[in-house]
C-alpha positions as CSV (number, residue, x, y, z in Angstrom):
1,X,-2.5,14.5,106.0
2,X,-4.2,16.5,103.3
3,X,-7.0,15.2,101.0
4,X,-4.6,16.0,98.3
5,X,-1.6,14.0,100.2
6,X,-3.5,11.3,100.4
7,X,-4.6,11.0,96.4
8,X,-0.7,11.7,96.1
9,X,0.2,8.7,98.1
10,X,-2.2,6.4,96.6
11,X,-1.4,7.6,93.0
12,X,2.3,6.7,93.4
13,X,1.6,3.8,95.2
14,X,-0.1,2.2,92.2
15,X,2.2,3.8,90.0
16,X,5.2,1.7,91.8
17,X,2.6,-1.2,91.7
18,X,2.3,-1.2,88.7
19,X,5.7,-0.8,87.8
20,X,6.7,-3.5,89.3
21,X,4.4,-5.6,87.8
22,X,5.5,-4.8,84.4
23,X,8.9,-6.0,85.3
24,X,7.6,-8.7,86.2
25,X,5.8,-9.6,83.5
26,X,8.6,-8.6,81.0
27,X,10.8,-10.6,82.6
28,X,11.9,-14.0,81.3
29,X,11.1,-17.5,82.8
30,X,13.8,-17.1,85.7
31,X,15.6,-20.2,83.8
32,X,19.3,-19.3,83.0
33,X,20.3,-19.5,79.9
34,X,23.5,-19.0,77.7
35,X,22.4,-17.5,74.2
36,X,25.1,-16.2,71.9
37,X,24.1,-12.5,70.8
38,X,23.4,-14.0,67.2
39,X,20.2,-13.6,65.5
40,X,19.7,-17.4,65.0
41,X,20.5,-18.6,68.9
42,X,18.0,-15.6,69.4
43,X,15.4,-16.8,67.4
44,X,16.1,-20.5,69.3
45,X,15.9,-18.6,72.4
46,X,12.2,-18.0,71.6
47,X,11.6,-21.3,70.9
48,X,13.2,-23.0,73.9
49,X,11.7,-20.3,76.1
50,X,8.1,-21.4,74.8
51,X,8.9,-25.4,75.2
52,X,10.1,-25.2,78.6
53,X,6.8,-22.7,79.4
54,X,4.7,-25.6,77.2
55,X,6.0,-28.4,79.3
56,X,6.2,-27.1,82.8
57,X,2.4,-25.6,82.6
58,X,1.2,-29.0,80.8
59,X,-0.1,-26.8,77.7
60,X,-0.2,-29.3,74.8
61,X,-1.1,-27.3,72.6
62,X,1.7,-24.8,72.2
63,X,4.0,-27.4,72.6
64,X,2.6,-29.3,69.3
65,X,3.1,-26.5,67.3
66,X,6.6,-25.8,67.9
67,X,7.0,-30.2,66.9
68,X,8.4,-30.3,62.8
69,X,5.5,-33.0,61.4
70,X,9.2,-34.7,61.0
71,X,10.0,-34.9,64.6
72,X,11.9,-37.9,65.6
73,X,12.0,-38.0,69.6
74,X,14.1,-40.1,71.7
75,X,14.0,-41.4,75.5
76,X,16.7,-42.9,76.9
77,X,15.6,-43.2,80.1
78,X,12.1,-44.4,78.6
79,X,12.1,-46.4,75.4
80,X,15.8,-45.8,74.0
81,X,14.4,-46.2,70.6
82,X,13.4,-43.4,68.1
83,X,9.6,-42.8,68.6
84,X,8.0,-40.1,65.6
85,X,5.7,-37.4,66.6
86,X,2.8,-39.1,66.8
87,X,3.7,-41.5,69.1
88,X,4.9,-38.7,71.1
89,X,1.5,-36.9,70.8
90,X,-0.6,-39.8,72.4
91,X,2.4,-40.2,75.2
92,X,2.2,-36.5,76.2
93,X,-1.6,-35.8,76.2
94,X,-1.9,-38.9,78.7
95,X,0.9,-37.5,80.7
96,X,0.0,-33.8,80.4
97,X,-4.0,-34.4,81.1
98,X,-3.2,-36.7,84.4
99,X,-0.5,-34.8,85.1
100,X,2.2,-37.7,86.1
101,X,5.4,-35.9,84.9
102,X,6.9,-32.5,86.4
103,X,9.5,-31.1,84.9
104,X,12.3,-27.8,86.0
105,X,14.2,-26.7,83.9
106,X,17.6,-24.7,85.6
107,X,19.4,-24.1,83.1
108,X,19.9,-24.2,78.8
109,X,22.6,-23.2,76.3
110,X,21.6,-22.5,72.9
111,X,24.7,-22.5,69.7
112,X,25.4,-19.5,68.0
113,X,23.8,-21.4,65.0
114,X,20.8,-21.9,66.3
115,X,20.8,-25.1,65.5
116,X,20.9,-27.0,68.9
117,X,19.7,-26.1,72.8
118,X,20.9,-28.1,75.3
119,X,18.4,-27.9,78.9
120,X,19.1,-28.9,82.2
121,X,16.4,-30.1,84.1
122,X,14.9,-32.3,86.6
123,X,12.7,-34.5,85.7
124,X,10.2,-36.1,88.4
125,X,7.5,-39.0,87.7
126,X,5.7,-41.6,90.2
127,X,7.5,-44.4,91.3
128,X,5.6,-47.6,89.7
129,X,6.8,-49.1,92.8
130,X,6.2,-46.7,95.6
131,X,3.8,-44.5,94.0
132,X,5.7,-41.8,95.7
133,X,7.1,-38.9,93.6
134,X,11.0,-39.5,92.5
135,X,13.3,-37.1,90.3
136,X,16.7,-37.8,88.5
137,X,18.5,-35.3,86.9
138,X,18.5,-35.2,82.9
139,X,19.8,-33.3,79.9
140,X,17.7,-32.7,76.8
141,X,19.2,-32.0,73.5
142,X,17.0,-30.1,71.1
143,X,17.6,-30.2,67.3
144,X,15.7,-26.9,65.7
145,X,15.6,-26.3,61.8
146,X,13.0,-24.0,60.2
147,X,11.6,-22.2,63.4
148,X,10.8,-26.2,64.6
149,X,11.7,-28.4,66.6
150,X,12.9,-31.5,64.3
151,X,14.3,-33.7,67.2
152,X,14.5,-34.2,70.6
153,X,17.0,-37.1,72.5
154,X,16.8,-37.0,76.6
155,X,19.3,-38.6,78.6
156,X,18.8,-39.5,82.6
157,X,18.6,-42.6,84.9
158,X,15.3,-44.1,84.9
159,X,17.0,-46.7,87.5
160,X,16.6,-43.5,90.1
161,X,12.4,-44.6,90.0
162,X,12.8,-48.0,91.6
């Protein structure tokens, strides 16, 4: 092969390298989701898009600024009372710094409003018990008004960590 084959070669090599790459980085979190083609669920999109990214990378920081300073948040697989965002706050940097919490997220619907996102996900802890790591399925219902998150309710079986 040619000196000028070669350069060929390797140009269009990294040309389909990078290619690829660009898909890849355009595409979206590999989560499915069900978004009505409405500019509200759109602009939700966004948002849920950058909580589950917040929460599954343990970066506290993007996910306090999608929080409303008005956010109610509630557990009820944890606390099943209402906790505010700042109880939230110290709650998450513990668990994002020692990392005792993973969370996948399969699946979310967002309505056409824009108002509400529904996830799916898995949530996984350490068993107080066991110390091994456990998971039970759970559903989170996210409330957004003004580009924010305003509230949060989660609903799995905290039994499954015994």
């Amino acid at each position: 092969m040619t000196e000028e084959g070669r350069y060929a070669m390797k140009k269009n090599c990294f040309l389909f390298s990078f290619f690829v790459f660009l898909l890849a980085a355009c595409s979206q979190s590999g989560v499915k989701a069900d978004v009505p083609n409405t500019p509200q669920a759109k602009a939700a999109q966004v948002l849920v898009e950058q909580y589950i990214h917040a929460l599954t990378t343990y970066d506290f920081a993007p996910l306090d600024s999608l929080l409303s300073d008005d956010y109610v948040y509630t557990d009820y697989g944890r606390f099943v009372r209402p906790e505010s965002k700042d109880n939230l706050i110290l709650l998450l940097q513990e668990d994002m710094s020692t990392r005792s919490y993973k969370v996948e997220f399969p699946a979310y619907t967002v309505t056409s409003d824009g108002r509400f996102a529904v996830l799916q996900a898995i949530y996984s802890e350490k068993s107080p018990a066991t110390g091994k790591w456990v998971s039970a399925p759970m559903y989170d219902v996210v409330e957004i008004k003004d580009g924010k998150i305003i509230a949060e309710t989660m609903y799995y079986n905290k039994e499954n960590y015994h």
